[in-house]
Each structure stands twice: as structure tokens, then as C-alpha cells.
N, C-alpha and C positions, 0 to 999 in steps of 0.2 A: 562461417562463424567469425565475427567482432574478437579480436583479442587486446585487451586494455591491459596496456603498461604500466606501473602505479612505482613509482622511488618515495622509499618511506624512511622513516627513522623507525627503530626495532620498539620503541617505545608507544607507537602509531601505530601495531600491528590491529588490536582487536579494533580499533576505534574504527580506523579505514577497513575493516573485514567487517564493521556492521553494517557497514555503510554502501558495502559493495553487492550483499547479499540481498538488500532492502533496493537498491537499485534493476534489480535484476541477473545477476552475475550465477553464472550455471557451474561457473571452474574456480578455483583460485587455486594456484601455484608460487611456494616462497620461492625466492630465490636470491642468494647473495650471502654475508656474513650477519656476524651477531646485531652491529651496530646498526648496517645500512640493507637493507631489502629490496627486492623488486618483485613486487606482485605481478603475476602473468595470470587476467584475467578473462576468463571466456564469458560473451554473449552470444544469445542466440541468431544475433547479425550485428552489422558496421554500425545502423542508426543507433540500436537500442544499445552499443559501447560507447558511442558520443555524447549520446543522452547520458551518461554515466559520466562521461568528462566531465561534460560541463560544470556538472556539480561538484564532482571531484576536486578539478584544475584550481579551486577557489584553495585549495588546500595540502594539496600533495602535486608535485612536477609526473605531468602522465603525457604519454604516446598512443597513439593507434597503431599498429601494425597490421597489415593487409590491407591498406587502402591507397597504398601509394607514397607520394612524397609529400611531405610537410604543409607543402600549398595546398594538394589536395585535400587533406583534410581538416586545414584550417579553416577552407571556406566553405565545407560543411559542418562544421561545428561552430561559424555564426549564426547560422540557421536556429541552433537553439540560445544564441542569447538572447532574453528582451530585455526593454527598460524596466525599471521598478523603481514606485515610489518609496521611499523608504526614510526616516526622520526629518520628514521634510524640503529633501533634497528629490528630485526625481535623475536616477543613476541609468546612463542609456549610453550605448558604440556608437562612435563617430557616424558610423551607416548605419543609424537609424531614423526611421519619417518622425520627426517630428508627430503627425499625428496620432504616434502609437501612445503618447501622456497627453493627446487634447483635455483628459477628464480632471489633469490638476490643477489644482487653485491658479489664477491668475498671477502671476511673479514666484512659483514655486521655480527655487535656484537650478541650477544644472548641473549634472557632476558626467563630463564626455569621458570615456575612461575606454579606453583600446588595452584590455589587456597582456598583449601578445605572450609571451611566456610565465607572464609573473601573478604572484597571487593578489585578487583584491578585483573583482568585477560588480563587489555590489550586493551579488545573489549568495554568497554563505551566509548561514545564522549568524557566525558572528562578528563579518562586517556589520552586518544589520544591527548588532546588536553596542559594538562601537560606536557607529553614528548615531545611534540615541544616546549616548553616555555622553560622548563629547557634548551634543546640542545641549546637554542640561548643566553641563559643566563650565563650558568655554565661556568666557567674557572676552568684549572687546580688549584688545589689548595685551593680554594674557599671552607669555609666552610658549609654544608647543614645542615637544620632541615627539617625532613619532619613529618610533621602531622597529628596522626591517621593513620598512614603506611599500616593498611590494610596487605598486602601477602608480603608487600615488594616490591612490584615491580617500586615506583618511588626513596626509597634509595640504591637498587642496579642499576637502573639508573644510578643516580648521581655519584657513585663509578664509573661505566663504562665510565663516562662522566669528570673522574678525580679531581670529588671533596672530597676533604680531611679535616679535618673528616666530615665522615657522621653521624648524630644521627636522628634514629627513635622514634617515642612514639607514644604511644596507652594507652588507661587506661584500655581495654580488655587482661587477660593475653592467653586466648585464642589464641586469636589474632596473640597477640605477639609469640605465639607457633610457629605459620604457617611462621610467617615473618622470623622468624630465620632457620626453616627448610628452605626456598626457599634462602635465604642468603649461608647457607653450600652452597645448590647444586650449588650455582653461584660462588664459590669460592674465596668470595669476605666479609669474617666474620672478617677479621683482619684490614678492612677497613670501618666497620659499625657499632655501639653502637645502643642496643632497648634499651629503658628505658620505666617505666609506670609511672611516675610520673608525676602529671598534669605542665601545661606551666606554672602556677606562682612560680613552683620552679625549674623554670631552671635559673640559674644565669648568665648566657652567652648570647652572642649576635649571629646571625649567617649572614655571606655573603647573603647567598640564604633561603628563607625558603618558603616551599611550602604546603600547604594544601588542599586537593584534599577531600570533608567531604561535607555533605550535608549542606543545609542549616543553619537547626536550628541548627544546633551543631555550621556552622561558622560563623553565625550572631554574638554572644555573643562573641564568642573566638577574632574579629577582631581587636579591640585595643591589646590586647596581642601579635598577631601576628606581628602589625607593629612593638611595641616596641621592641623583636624580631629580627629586619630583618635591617641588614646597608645596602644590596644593594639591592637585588627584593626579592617582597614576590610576589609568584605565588598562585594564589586562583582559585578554579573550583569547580563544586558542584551546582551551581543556571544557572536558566533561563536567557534569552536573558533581559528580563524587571526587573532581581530582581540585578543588579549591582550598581544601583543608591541608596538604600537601604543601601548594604553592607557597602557601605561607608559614610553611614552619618555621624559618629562618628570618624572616623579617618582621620588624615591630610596625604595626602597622592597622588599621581601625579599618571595617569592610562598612564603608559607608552606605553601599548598594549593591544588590546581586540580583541580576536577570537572567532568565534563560530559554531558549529557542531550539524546537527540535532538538532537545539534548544534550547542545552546547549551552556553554555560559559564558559571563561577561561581568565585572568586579570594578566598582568605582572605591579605591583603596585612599585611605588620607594616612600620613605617614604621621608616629604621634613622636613630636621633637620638642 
């Protein structure tokens, strides 16, 4: 039997338990304190819990347990990433044939994104549902923040999407590892800034600022973000029902709202 590891915020419990039972998942076991969780999840074997990562890891830090060592089962759990087209961008790992996107348009962009531990490979709804927000948003020139960056793959976006400067932040330097390795590969380092310094000492304003982060992290963060943001702040990470919440404390106009598989995704203009 597959047993999937899942570290959640207590606030994630039911979202990632629907999520886990619609995947397939035979057991779920809490474990941990009020704040912080470790779901111990049973599949009926290793594939059909990777197959579970994959889609998970876009969202919650998970483990395999019983397959070995870390190598081992990272390079079965490439197995199930593919490319996907998605806002225009075709988002695909370093080791993939090219021929697996021959069918998109001729100069559709590239987004290489290796995402070793961090989240953001492209395939959650609501990356997907960011890089459509950005593409409708972003003007050349426009400056970006993007939030908890994750692999990088919504500030090299924005580069591709001709916004200038870009600045990422994460307070994981980890993190921040991966974002800047997938930054080289896109060749796009001379047009993005990481930084780990939390939001209250950024002293700048941005065009665009986008945060793509789970819940509990962008419940608290949302005044920061609008102060933040002169023209849209882009927010993804909560449920279809948890939008009305996000915004109770901030003044702020919902210029747009999408949603995907039961996530959502909010193009917010601050009214000043």
C-alpha cells in the first residue's frame, strides 16, 4: 500500500481531505497540533499515491513513504508530469521532448519550470487560473510583485509578458533556490529580482502584484497586498465560498472572478 504524507495548515484540513478522497485515498490519518497537520494517507499502491502527489505537490509539501529514497521517487513522480498548454504559454520540465506541444501555435512562449520541492508546476487550477489573470492584466512595462514565487513560474510569466521590473519574494530560502535556478533556465535573470524579506519591508509600490499562496498565509497577508498594489492585485489559493472572507478587511473593487475545479482566482483594483 502507497502511503502519502500531506503537511498542511489546520486551516487546509477539509479542502486537501476533498481533494484526497476524489483522488483516490482509502485512509486518511490527522496527525500533529492544532495549527500545523500531517496527513498520513493510504493508497491502494506507490503509482496511484504519486498520481496523487502530483496534483497535490502544486499545493501542500507531501512525501512518499515506502518507496525508498527521495531520488527514488522523484523520478517516478516525473513520470506523471506533462506539458500543458495554458494562457498562452506552453508550461513543460526541462526533460521533456519537445514534441509532446508540436500541436501549439507557432511562437507559443515557453515556461521550463523544474519544480523540485516548491509549488507552482503549471498543473493546479489556480496557477492556471493566475496566468490568465496576469495575461489580461500585465502591460508592457508594468511593474510586478509576485508573492511566495514558489518555482518561479508566475515571475518569469510576467517577464514573458513584458513586465518590467519583476520582483519575487518568498521567506523560504530553499525556495528561493529553485526560483532562481528555473529563472537562469528561462533566460530571463536580468529581468527578475528574489528577495526574502517579508512584505512590510518592501518600500515600494507595484503596477501588478500577484499572490498565488494558500489560504492561511493570504488571509493575514491581504491589507499588505492591497497597500502594495496601484493597479490589480491578482489573489488565488481559496475555494469558490472563501472570497467573501478574503475581503473583509480591505477596500477594494473585484474587478474579475474565475474559477476552476473549485478553486478561484480574483483580479482586485484597490479604490484610493
Amino acid at each position: 500500500m502507497g502511503v502519502l504524507v500531506v503537511r498542511i495548515d489546520d486551516a487546509d484540513l477539509d479542502a486537501c481531505s476533498d481533494w484526497l478522497w476524489q483522488l483516490g485515498a482509502t485512509a486518511i490519518e490527522e496527525r500533529g497540533d492544532a495549527d500545523q497537520l500531517s496527513l498520513f494517507v493510504g493508497f491502494d499502491d506507490d503509482d496511484s499515491a504519486l498520481a496523487a502527489r502530483s496534483v497535490l505537490t502544486e499545493r501542500w509539501p507531501c512525501r512518499l513513504e515506502g518507496t525508498g529514497e527521495e531520488a527514488a521517487w522523484r523520478d517516478e513522480w516525473m513520470k506523471w508530469i506533462e506539458p500543458i498548454q495554458v494562457a498562452g504559454f506552453v508550461v513543460h520540465a526541462p526533460w521533456h521532448d519537445p514534441a509532446l506541444w508540436a500541436d501549439a501555435p507557432p511562437g507559443t512562449p515557453e515556461l521550463s519550470i523544474d519544480p523540485g520541492r516548491a509549488f507552482g508546476s503549471g498543473h493546479h487550477p489556480t496557477t492556471r487560473l493566475v496566468l490568465g489573470a496576469m495575461r489580461s492584466v500585465i502591460n508592457s512595462g508594468a511593474s510586478l510583485l509576485d508573492v511566495g514565487c514558489g518555482t518561479g513560474i508566475l515571475s518569469i510569466a510576467g517577464a514573458r509578458l513584458g513586465a518590467r521590473p519583476v520582483v519575487g519574494i518568498d521567506l523560504d530560502y530553499d525556495i528561493i533556490e529553485v526560483a532562481a535556478a528555473n529563472i537562469e533556465a528561462n533566460g530571463v535573470a536580468d529581468q527578475i529580482e528574489l528577495v526574502t524579506k517579508p512584505l512590510g519591508d518592501l518600500d515600494e509600490r507595484f503596477d501588478i502584484v500577484v499572490a498565488n499562496i494558500v489560504i492561511g498565509d493570504l488571509s493575514p497577508l491581504m491589507p499588505a497586498l492591497a497597500e502594495l498594489t496601484d493597479e490589480a492585485l491578482i489573489i488565488s489559493g481559496f475555494l469558490d465560498e472563501q472570497l467573501e472572507p478574503l475581503l473583509a478587511h480591505v477596500d477594494v473593487t473585484v474587478a474579475e472572478r474565475t474559477t476552476l475545479e473549485g478553486w478561484s482566482a480574483a483580479i482586485l483594483t484597490p479604490n484610493r
